[in-house]
C-alpha positions as CSV (number, residue, x, y, z in Angstrom):
1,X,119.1,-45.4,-53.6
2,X,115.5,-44.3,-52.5
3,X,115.1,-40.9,-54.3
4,X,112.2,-38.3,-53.9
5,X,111.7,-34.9,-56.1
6,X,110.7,-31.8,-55.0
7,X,108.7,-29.2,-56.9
8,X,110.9,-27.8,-60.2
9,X,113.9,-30.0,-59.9
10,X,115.2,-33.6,-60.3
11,X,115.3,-36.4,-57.8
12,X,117.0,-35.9,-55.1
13,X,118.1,-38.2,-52.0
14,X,115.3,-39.0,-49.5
15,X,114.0,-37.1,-46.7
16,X,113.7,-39.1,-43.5
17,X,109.7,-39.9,-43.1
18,X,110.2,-38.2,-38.9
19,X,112.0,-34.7,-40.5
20,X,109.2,-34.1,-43.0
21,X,106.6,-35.3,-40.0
22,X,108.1,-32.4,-37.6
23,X,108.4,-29.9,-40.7
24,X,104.2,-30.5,-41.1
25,X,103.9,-30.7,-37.6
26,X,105.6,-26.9,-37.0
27,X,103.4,-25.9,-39.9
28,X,100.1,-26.7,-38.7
29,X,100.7,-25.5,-35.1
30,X,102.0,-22.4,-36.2
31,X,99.2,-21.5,-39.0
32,X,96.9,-21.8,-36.5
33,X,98.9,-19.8,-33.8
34,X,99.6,-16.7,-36.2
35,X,95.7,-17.4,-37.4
36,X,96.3,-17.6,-41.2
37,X,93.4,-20.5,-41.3
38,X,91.0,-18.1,-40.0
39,X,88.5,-17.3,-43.0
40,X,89.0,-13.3,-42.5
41,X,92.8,-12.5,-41.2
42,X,92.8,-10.4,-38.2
43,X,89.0,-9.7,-38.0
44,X,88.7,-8.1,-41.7
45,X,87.0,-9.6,-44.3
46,X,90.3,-9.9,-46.1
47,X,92.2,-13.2,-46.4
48,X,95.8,-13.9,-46.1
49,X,96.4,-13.2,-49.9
50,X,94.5,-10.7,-50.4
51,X,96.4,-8.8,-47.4
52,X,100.1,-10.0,-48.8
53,X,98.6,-8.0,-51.8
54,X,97.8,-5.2,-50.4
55,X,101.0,-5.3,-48.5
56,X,103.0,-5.0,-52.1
57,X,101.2,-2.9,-53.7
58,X,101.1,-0.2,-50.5
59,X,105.5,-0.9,-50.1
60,X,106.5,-1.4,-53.4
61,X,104.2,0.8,-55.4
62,X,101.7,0.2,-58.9
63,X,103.2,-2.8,-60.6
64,X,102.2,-5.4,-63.9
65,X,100.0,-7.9,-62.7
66,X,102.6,-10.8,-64.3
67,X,104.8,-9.5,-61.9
68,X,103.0,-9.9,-58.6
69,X,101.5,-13.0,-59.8
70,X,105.6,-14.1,-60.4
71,X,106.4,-12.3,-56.7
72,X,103.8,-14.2,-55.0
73,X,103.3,-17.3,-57.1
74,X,99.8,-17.0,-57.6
75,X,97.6,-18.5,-59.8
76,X,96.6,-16.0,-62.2
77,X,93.2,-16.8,-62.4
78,X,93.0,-16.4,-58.6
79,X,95.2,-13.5,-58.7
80,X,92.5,-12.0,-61.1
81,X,89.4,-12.6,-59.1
82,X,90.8,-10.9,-56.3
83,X,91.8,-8.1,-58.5
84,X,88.6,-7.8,-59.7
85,X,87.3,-7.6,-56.2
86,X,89.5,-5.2,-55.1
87,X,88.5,-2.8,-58.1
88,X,85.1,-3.7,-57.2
89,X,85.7,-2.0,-53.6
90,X,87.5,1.1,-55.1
91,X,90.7,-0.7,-53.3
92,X,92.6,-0.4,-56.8
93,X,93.0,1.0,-60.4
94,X,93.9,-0.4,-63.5
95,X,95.5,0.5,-66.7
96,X,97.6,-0.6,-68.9
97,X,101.3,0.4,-69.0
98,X,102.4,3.4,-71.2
99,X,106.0,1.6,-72.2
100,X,103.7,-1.7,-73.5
101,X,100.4,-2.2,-74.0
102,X,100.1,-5.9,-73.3
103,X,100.9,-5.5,-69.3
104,X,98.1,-4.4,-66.8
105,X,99.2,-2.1,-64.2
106,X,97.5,-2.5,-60.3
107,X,98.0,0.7,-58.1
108,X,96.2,1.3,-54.7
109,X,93.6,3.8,-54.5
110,X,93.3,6.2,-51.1
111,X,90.6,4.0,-50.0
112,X,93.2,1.2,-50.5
113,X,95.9,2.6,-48.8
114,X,93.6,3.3,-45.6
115,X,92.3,-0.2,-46.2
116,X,96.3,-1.6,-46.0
117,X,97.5,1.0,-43.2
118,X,94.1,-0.7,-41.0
119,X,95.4,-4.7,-41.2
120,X,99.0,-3.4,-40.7
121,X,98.3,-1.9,-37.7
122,X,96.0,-4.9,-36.3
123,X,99.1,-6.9,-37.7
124,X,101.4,-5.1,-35.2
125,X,99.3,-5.4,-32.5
126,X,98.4,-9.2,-32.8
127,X,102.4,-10.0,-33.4
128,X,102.8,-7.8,-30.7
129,X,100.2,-9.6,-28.4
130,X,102.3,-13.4,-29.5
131,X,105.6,-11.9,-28.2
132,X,104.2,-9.6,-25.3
133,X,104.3,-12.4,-22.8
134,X,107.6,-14.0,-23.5
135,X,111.1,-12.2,-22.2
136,X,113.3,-9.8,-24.4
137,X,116.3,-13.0,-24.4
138,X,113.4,-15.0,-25.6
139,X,112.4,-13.1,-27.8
140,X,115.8,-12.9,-29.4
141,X,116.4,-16.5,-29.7
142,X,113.2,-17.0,-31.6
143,X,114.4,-14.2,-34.1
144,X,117.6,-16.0,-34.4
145,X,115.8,-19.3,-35.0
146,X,113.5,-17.4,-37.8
147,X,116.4,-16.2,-39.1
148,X,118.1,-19.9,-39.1
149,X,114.9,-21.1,-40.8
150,X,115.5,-18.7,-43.6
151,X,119.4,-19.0,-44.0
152,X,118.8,-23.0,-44.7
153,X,115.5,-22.8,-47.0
154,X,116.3,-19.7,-48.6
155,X,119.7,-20.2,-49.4
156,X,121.8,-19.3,-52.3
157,X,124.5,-21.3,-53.9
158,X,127.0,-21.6,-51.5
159,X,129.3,-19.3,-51.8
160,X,133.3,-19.9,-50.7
161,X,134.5,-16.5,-51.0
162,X,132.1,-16.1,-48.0
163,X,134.0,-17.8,-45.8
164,X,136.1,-15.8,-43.0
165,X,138.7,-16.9,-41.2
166,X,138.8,-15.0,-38.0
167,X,140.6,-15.3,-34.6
168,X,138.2,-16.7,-32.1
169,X,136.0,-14.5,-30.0
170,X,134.2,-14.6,-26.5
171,X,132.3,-17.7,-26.4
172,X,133.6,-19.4,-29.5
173,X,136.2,-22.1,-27.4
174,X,132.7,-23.5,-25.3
175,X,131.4,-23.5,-29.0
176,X,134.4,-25.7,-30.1
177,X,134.2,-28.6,-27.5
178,X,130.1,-28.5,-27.9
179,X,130.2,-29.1,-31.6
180,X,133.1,-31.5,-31.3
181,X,131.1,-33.7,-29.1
182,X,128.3,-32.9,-30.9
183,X,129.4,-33.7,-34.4
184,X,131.8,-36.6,-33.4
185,X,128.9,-38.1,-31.2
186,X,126.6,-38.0,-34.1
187,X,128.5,-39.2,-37.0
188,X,131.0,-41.7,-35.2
189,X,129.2,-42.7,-32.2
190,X,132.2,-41.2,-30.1
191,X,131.4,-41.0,-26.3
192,X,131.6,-38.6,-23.6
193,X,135.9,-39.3,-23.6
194,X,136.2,-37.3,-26.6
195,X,134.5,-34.3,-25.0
196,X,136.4,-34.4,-22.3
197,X,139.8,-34.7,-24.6
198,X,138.6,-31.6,-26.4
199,X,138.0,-29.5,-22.9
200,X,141.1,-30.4,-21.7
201,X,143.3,-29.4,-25.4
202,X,141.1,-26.1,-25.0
203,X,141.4,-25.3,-21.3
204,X,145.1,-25.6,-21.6
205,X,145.6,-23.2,-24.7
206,X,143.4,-20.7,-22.8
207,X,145.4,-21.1,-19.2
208,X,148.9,-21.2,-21.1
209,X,149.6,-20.4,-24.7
210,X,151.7,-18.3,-26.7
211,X,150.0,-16.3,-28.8
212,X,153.4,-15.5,-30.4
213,X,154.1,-19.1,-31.1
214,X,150.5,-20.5,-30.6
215,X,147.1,-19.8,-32.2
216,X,143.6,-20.6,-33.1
217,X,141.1,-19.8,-35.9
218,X,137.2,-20.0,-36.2
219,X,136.0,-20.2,-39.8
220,X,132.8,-18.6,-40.4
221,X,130.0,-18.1,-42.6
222,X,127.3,-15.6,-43.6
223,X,127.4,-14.7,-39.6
224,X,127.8,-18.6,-37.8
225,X,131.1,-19.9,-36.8
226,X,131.5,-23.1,-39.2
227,X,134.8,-24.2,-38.2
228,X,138.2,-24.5,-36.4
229,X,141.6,-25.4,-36.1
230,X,144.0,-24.7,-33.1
231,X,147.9,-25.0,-33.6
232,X,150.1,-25.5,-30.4
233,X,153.7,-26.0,-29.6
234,X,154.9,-28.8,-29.7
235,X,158.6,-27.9,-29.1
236,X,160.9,-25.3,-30.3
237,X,161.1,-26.2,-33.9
238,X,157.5,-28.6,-33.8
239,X,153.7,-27.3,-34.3
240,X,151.1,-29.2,-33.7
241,X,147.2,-29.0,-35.5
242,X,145.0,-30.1,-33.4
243,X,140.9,-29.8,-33.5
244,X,140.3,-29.3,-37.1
245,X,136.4,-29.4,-38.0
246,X,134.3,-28.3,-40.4
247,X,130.3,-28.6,-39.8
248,X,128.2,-30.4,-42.1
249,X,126.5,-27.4,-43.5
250,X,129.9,-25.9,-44.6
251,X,131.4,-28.8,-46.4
252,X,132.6,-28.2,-49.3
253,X,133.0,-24.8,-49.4
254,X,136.6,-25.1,-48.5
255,X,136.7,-24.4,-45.1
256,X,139.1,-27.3,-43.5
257,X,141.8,-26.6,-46.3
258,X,141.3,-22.5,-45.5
259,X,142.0,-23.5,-42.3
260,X,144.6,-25.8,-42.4
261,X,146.4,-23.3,-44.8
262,X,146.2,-20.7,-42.2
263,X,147.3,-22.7,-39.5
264,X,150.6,-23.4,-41.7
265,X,151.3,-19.9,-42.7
266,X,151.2,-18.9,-38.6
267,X,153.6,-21.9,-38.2
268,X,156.3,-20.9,-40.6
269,X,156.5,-17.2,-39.6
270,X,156.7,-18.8,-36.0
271,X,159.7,-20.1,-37.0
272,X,158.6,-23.7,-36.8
273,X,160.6,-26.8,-38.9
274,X,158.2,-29.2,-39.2
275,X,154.1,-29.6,-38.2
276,X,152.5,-32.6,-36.9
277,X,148.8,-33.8,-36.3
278,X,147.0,-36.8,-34.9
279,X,143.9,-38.2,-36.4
280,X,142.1,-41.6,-36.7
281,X,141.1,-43.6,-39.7
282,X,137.7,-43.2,-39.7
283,X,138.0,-39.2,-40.6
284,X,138.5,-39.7,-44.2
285,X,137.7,-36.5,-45.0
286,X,140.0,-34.6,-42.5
287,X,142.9,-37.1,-44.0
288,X,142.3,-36.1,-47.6
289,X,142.6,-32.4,-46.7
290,X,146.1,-33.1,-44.9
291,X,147.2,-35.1,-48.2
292,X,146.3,-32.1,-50.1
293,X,148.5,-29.5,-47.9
294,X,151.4,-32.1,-47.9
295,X,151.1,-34.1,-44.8
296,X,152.6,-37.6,-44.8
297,X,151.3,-40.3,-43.1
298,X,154.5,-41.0,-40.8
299,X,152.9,-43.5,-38.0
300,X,149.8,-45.8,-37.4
301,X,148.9,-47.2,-34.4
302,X,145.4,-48.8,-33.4
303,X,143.5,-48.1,-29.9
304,X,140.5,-48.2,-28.2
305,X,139.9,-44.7,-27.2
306,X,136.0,-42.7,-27.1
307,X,134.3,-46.1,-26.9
308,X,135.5,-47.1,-30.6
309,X,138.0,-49.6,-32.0
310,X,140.5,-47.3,-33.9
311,X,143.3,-46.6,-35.6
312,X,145.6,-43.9,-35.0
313,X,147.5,-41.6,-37.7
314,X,150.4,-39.3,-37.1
315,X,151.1,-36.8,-39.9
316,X,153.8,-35.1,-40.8
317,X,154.9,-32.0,-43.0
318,X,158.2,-29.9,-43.1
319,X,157.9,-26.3,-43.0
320,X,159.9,-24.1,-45.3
């Protein structure tokens, strides 16, 4: 397998040549839109790093020199030059900490402080400028994608006690038939059938269900709906899952089996006997989280349903 290795780690599997393309491509579009390439940032005479330096030092207050160079992962011979410019200007002070000699301590003077608050405020104004023309929803949905951006490259171990199973909320049914099609579209070549199987199992639990005897669940995480599962009756003493999926992003984390437990837990205090699901071959996945709650594999049948050659599963479980 084609491996690559990124910066402070071990191989890791290949990036696809057109995702890193369109990652450089957003880069140098948008370095040149915000003006970072610009040899003095906003008009000053300072440059981008100089002004993230300012920027700590005026929020966050005097601190060691190793530990800017670690916040900002500077060189430390190009942290030092500009240090020494910046003393240079009366922009900073310098002195060496009381609790250990051997660490250098930056502060901003008054005349570095003004210096800061004057590419702040041209900062405001030029972001302020860039968003200006565009509309308030606009605006909005490129905060969300910043914020998406960040949630993806910034992220933490993933973390399944972070997961929520919730009941679902305005908006979240049209968000269960998108990403079915979407998902099913993308990783089994399922056509436009499927989608319209999905709207039709979703329109009829909004027109007529139970919410006694019938229920659904969105599983989410950190904020984004990750998941769901729906469970229907089938008769008096039958439930039936149906819709189970877990995005790509969230597998792993438990989310299908959260789901699928929850889905049995509203099914036995229902009063259901028994709970059945359909599935087909192909989701292996889905089928080795059914094994796991105790499903059986009761009936197989192939079809040719979605634009696909398939095989159909019915699974079974008893209820206490």
């Amino acid at each position: 397998m084609t491996t690559s290795t990124t910066r402070g780690s071990g191989p890791t599997p290949a990036v696809a040549a057109d995702h890193i393309a369109a990652v450089r491509a957003f880069n140098r579009r948008y370095t040149r839109v915000i003006g970072v390439l610009r040899g003095g940032l906003l008009g000053t005479d300072f440059t981008l790093a100089e002004a993230r330096i300012l920027f700590e030092l005026a929020n966050f207050g005097p601190s060691a020199v190793v530990d800017l160079r670690a916040d900002l992962d500077l060189d430390a011979g190009y942290l030092s030059r500009i240090l020494t410019r910046f003393a240079d200007r009366g922009l900073i002070t310098r002195r060496r900490s009381a609790a250990d000699a051997r660490r250098q301590i930056v502060e901003l003077t008054d005349l570095g402080r003004h210096a800061f608050a004057e590419v702040d405020e041209l900062s405001q104004r030029d972001i302020g400028d860039l968003l200006g023309p565009h509309s308030p929803a606009a605006r909005t949905r490129l905060i969300e994608a910043m914020h998406a951006i960040e949630g993806i490259l910034d992220a933490a171990e993933p973390d399944p006690a972070r997961v929520a199973i919730r009941a679902p909320r305005p908006g979240d049914h049209g968000w269960v038939i998108q990403r079915n099609a979407a998902l099913y579209a993308a990783e089994f070549g399922w056509n436009s059938d499927y989608e319209a199987l999905v709207a039709h199992i979703v329109a009829e639990f909004l027109n007529s269900h139970d919410p006694q005897r019938e229920r659904a669940w969105i599983a989410e995480y950190e904020g984004a709906p990750v998941g769901c599962v729906y469970c229907v009756r089938e008769d008096d003493t039958t439930a039936r899952l149906r819709l189970l999926l877990v995005e790509p992003t969230a597998r792993g984390l438990g989310v299908g089996t959260a789901l699928v437990d929850e889905c049995l837990r509203f099914a036995t205090e229902a009063g259901y006997r028994t709970m059945v699901l359909w599935t087909n071959d192909v989701l292996t996945s889905a089928r080795h989280i059914y094994e796991r709650a105790g499903f059986h594999l009761t009936a197989a049948n192939p079809h040719h349903s979605f634009g696909a050659d398939l095989i159909g599963q019915t699974w079974t479980r008893a209820l206490p």
